[in-house]
C-alpha positions as CSV (number, residue, x, y, z in Angstrom):
1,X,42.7,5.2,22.1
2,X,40.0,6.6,20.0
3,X,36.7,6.9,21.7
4,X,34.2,5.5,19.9
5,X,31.3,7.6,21.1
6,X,32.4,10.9,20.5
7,X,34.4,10.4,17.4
8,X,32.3,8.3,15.6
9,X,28.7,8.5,13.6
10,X,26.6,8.1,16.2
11,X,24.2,5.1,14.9
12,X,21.9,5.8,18.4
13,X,20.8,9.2,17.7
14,X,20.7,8.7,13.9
15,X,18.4,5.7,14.6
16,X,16.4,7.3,18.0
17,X,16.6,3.7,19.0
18,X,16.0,4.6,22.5
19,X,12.5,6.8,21.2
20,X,11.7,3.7,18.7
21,X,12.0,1.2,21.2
22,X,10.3,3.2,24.2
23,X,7.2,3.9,21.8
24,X,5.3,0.3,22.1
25,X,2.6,1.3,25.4
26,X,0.6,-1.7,25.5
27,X,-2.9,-1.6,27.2
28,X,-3.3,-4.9,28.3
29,X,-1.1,-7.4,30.6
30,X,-1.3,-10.1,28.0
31,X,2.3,-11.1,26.5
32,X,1.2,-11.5,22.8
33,X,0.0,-7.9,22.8
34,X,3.7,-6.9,22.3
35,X,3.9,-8.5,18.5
36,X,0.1,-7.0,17.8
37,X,1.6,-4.1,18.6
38,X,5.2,-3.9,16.9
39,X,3.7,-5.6,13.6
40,X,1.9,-2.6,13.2
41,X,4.4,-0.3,14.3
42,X,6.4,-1.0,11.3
43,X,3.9,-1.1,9.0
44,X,3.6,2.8,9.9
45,X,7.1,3.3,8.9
46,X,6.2,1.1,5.8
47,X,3.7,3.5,4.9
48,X,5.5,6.0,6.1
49,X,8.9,5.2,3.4
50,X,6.0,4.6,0.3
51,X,4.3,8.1,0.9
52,X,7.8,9.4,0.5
53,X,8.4,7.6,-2.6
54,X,5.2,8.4,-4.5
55,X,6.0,11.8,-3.9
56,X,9.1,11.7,-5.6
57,X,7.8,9.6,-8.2
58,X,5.3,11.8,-9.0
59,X,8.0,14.7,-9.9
60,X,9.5,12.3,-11.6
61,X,6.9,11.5,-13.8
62,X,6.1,15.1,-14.4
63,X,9.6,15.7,-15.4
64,X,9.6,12.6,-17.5
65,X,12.1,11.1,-15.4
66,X,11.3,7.7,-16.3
67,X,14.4,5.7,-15.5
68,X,14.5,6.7,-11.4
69,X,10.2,6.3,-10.9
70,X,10.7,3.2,-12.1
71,X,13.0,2.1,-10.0
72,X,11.6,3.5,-7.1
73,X,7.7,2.4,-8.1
74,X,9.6,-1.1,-8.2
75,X,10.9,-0.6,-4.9
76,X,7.4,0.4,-3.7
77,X,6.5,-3.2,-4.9
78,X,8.8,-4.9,-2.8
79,X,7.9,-3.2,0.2
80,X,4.3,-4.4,-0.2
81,X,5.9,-7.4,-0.5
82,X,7.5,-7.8,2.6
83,X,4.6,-5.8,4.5
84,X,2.7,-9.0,2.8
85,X,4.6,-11.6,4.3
86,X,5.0,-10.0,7.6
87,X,1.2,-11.0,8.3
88,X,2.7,-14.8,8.5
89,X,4.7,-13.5,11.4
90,X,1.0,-11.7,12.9
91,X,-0.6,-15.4,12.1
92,X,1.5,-16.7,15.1
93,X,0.1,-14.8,16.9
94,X,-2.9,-17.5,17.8
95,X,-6.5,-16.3,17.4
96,X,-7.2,-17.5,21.2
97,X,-4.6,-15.3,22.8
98,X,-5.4,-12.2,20.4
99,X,-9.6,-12.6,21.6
100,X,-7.5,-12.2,25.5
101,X,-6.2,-9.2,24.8
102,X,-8.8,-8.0,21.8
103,X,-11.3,-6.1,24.4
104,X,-8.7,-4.2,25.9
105,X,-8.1,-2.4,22.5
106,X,-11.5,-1.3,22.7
107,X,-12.2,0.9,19.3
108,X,-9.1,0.9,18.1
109,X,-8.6,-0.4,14.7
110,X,-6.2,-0.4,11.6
111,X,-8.8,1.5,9.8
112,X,-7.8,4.6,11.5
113,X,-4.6,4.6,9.7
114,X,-4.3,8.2,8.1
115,X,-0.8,7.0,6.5
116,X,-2.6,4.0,4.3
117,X,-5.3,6.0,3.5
118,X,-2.9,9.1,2.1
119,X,-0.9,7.1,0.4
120,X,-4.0,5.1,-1.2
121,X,-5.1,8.6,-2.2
122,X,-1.7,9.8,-3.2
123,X,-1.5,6.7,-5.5
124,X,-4.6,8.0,-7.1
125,X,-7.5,5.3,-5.5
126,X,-9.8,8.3,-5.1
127,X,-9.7,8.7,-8.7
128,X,-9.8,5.1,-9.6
129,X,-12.3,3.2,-6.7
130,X,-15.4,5.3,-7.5
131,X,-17.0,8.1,-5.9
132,X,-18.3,5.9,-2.4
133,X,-14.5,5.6,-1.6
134,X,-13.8,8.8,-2.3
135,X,-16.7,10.4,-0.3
136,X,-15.4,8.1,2.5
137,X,-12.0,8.7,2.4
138,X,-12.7,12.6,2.6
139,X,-15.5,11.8,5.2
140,X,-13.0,10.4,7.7
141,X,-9.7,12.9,7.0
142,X,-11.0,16.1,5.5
143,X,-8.9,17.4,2.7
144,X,-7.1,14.2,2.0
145,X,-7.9,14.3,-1.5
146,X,-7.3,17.9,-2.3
147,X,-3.9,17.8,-0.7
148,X,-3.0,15.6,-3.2
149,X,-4.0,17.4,-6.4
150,X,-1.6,15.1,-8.2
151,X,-1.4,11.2,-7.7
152,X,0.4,8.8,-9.1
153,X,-1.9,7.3,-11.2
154,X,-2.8,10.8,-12.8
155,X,1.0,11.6,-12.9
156,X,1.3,7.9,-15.0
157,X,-1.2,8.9,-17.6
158,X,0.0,11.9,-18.5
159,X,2.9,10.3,-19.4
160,X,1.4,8.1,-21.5
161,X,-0.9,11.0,-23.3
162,X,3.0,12.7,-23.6
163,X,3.8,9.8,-25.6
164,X,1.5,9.9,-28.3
165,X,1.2,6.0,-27.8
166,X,-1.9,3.9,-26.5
167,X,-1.2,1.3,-23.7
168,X,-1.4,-1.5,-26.7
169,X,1.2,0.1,-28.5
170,X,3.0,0.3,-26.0
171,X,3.3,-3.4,-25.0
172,X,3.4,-4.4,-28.9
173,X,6.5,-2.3,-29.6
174,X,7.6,-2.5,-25.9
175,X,11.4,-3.3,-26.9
176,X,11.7,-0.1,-28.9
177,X,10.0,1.7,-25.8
178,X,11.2,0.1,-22.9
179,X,11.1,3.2,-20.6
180,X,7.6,3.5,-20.9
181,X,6.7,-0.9,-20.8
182,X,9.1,-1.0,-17.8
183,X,7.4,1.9,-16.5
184,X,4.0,0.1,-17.1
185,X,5.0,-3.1,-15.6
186,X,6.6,-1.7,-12.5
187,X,3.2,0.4,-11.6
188,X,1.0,-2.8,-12.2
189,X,3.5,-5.3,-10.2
190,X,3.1,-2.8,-7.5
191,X,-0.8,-2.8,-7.7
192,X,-1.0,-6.9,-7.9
193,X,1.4,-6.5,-4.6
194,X,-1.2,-4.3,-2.8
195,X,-3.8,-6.6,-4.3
196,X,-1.9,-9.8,-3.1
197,X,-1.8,-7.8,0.6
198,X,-5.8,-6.9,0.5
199,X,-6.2,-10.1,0.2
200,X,-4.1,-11.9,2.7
201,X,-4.9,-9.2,5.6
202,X,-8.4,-10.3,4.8
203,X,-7.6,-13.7,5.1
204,X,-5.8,-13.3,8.8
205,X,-8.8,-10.9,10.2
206,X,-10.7,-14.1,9.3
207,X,-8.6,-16.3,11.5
208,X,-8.5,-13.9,14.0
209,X,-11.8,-13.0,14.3
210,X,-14.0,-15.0,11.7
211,X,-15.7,-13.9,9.0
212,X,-18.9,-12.9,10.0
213,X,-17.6,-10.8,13.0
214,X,-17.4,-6.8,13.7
215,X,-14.1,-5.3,14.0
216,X,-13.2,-2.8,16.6
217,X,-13.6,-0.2,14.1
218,X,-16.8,-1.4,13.7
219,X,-17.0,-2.6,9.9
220,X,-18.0,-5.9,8.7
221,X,-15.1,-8.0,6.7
222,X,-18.0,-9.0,4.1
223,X,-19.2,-5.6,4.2
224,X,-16.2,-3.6,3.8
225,X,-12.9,-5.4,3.4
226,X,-14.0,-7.9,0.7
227,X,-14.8,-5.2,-1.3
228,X,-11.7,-3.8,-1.4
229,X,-9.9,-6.4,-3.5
230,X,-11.8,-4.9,-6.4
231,X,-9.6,-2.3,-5.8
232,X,-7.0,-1.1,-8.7
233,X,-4.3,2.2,-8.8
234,X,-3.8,0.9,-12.4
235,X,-7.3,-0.5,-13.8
236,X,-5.6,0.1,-17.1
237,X,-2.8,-1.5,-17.3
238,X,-5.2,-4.7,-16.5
239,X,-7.6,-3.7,-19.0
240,X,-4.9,-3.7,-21.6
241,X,-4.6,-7.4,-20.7
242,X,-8.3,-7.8,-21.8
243,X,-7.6,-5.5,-24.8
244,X,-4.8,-7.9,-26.1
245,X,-6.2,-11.6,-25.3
246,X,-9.2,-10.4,-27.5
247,X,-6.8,-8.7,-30.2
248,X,-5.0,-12.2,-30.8
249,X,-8.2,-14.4,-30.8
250,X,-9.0,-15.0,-27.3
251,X,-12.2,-14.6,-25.4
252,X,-12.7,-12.2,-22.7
253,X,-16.0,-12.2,-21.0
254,X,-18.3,-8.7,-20.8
């Protein structure tokens, strides 16, 4: 009889399931701690899988590799997705058991997420946001920026300047260059899915918390999260928007 164990692909050790699952130390004897905890643990590997990607997708975009960044900026917009919906899991999680267990976490806050951050820089925000993000950004993680001398969003428009086409002609002949508008449209469904998180994690720090209340990383929803839906890796592929409602007669406000 074949043993299983030795002669087979050992899903265990590919996995580390025994690492992964030993890895949640909770601070705190409170029951609910273990979601807080695991929610956020796989928002890690989340970020960890879209660093990856962009980095391939940036190579790809230098090499004019259209077809494959698109598919994998796409895929980057479906993981936001899902990292999107998992807060509905996080909102079970009732605001009166997560104030039990809250003080115990002391400082500790999502904000000292180096992997968001890096891939927020490697997507180009630094370049896009203004200089107070950047400053921050480099403020908190020296070098972040400069380690990624290419971002996404650079890596995007030099594909367009390759093209010889602006972003309007683009979209007007976009059946004749359906690389490049499926390229466009996957980058800014991506952005609106980052967007669309902002948004909601701002929404469930409210219920948890409220909205006038200091996290334990010390910031201010009002003063620092709401700002952040201003946000945009792509703010032109939603100027274009602008560009062509006021083209074919529309109004568009200064």
């Amino acid at each position: 009889m074949t043993n299983f164990e030795e002669d087979q692909f050992n899903y265990t050790e590919h996995i580390q399931t025994e690492a992964l699952l030993n890895s949640q130390k909770l601070v705190s004897p409170h029951p609910e701690e273990m979601l807080f905890v695991i929610i956020h643990q796989v928002y890690e590997l989340w970020f960890k899988q879209l660093i990856h990607d962009t980095n391939r997708c940036v190579v790809m975009l230098q090499n004019d590799d259209l077809a494959q960044a698109t598919w994998l900026i796409q895929r980057m917009g479906r993981i936001l997705k899902v990292a999107d919906s998992q807060l509905s899991i996080l909102e079970m999680l009732t605001f009166a058991d997560f104030q039990e267990f809250r003080p115990f976490l002391k400082k500790s806050s999502g904000l000292q997420s180096r992997q968001f951050r890096e891939f927020e820089v490697l997507a180009g925000l630094a370049e896009t946001a203004g200089d107070s993000y950047a400053n921050w950004a480099e403020s908190l993680w020296p070098g972040i920026i400069e380690s990624h001398p290419v971002t996404l969003h650079s890596a995007f428009i030099e594909v367009i300047e390759r093209s010889n086409l602006s972003l309007i002609g683009i979209y007007q002949s976009r059946w004749e260059q359906a690389l490049l508008f499926n390229l466009c449209e996957a980058c800014l469904e991506m952005d609106r899915m980052l967007t669309s998180w902002r948004h909601n994690h701002i929404q469930m720090v409210k219920r948890m918390i409220g909205g006038r209340a200091q996290g334990t990383g010390g910031t201010f929803v009002a003063k620092y999260l709401e700002p952040t839906l201003k946000y945009r890796i792509f703010p032109e592929l939603w100027e274009v928007r602008h560009e062509m409602t006021s083209a074919t007669g529309g109004k568009v406000a200064e």
